[in-house]
C-alpha positions in Angstrom: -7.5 -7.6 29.7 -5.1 -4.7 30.6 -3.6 -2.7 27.5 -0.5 -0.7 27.9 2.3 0.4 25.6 4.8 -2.0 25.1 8.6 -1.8 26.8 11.9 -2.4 24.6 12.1 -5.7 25.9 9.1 -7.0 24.9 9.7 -6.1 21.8 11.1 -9.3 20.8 8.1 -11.2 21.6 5.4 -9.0 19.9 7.5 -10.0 16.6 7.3 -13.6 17.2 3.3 -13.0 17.9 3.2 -10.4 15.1 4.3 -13.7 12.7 1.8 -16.0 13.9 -1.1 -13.7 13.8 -0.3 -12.8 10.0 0.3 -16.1 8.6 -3.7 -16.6 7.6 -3.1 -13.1 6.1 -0.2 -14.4 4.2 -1.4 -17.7 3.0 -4.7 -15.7 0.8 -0.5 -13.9 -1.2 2.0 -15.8 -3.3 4.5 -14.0 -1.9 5.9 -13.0 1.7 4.3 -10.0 3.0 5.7 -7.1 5.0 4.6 -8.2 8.3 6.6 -11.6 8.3 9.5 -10.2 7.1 10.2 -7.2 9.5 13.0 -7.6 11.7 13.6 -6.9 15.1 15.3 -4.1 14.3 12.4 -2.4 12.3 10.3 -3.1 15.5 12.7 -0.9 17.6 12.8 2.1 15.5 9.2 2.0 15.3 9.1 2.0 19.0 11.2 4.7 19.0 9.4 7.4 16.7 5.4 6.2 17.9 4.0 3.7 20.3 2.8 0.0 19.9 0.1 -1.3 22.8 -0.1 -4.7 23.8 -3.3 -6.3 24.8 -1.9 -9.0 27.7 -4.4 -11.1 30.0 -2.9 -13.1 33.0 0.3 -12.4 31.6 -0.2 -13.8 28.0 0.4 -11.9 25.2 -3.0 -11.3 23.4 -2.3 -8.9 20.5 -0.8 -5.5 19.6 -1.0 -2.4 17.3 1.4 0.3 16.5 0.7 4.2 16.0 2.8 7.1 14.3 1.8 10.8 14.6 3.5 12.6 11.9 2.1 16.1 10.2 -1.1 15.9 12.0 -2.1 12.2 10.6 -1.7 8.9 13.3 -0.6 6.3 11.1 -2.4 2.7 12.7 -0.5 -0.2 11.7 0.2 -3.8 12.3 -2.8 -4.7 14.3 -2.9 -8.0 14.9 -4.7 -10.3 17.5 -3.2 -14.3 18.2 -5.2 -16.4 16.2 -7.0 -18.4 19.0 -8.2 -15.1 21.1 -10.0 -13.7 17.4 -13.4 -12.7 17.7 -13.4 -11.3 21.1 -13.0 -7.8 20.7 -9.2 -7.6 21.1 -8.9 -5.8 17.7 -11.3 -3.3 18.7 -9.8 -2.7 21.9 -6.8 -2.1 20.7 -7.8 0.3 17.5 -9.4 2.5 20.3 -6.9 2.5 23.0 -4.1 3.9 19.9 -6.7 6.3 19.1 -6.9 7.5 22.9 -3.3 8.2 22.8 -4.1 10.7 19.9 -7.0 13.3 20.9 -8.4 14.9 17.9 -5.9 13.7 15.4 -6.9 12.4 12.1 -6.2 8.3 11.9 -4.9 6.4 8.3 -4.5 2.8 8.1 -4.5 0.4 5.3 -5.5 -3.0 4.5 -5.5 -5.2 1.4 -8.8 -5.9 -0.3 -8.5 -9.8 0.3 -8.9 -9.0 4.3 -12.6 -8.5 4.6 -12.4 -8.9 8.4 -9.9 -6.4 8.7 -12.3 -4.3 6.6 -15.4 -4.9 8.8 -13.4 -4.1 11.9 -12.4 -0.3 10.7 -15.6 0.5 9.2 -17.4 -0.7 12.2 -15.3 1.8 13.9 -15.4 4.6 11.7 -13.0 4.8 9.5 -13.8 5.2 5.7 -12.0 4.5 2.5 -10.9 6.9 0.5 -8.2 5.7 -1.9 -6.6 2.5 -3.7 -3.8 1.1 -4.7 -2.7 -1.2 -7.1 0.1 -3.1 -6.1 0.1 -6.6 -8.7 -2.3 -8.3 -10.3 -3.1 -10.1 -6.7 -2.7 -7.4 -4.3 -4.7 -3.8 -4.0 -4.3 -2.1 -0.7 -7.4 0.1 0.8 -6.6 3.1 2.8 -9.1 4.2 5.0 -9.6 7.7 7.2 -11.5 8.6 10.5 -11.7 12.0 12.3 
């Protein structure tokens, strides 16, 4: 598995991936969340003010994350892996290559409290929570830190 950042036009097919991969994220929500209603445009603009990786084998798009250094925090965000290559350590992969591309930085990343694999994967690697947040009666986001 090779994983390198991401050119502008493959942007348009980490989006379509990026909706697969979160709709068994969705379905525990009664409503639409963030991830499936981005738009290509959104993607670009985070391409152009941080990086997102892509984790490809024999030319198949595997998974991706995205990272944002901005004053002194990397922000880690959309991590997601296609739904038949789970399990395999793709996530994991791609958590540390973002944090490669930030030497001695401080990492943030969030998750909802409903996403107990997503939960497992960052404490396995480090990261610890250390706030909440309430968003309805059906949705409570964890942040967690590392470094």
């Amino acid at each position: 598995m090779d994983i390198s950042c991401a050119s502008y036009d493959e942007l348009k097919d980490i989006l379509e991936l990026q909706r697969l991969s979160y709709q068994s994220e969705a379905a525990m929500f009664k409503e639409p969340i963030p991830p499936l209603k981005q738009t290509l445009e959104e993607v670009q603009e985070e391409h152009r003010t941080g990086i997102i990786l892509k984790a490809v084998e024999g030319g198949r798009l595997l998974g991706s994350v995205r990272a944002h250094l901005k004053g002194g925090t990397v922000s880690i965000g959309k991590l997601f892996v296609h739904p038949d290559w789970r399990g395999r350590g793709i996530g994991t992969a791609l958590l540390k290559a973002a944090e490669e591309r930030f030497p001695q930085q401080r990492f943030e990343l969030f998750t909802s409290t409903k996403s107990l694999r997503n939960l497992e994967l960052y404490e396995r690697n480090g990261y610890r929570v250390f706030r909440r947040q309430s968003v309805s009666d059906e949705l409570e986001f964890v942040f967690l830190e590392k470094g």
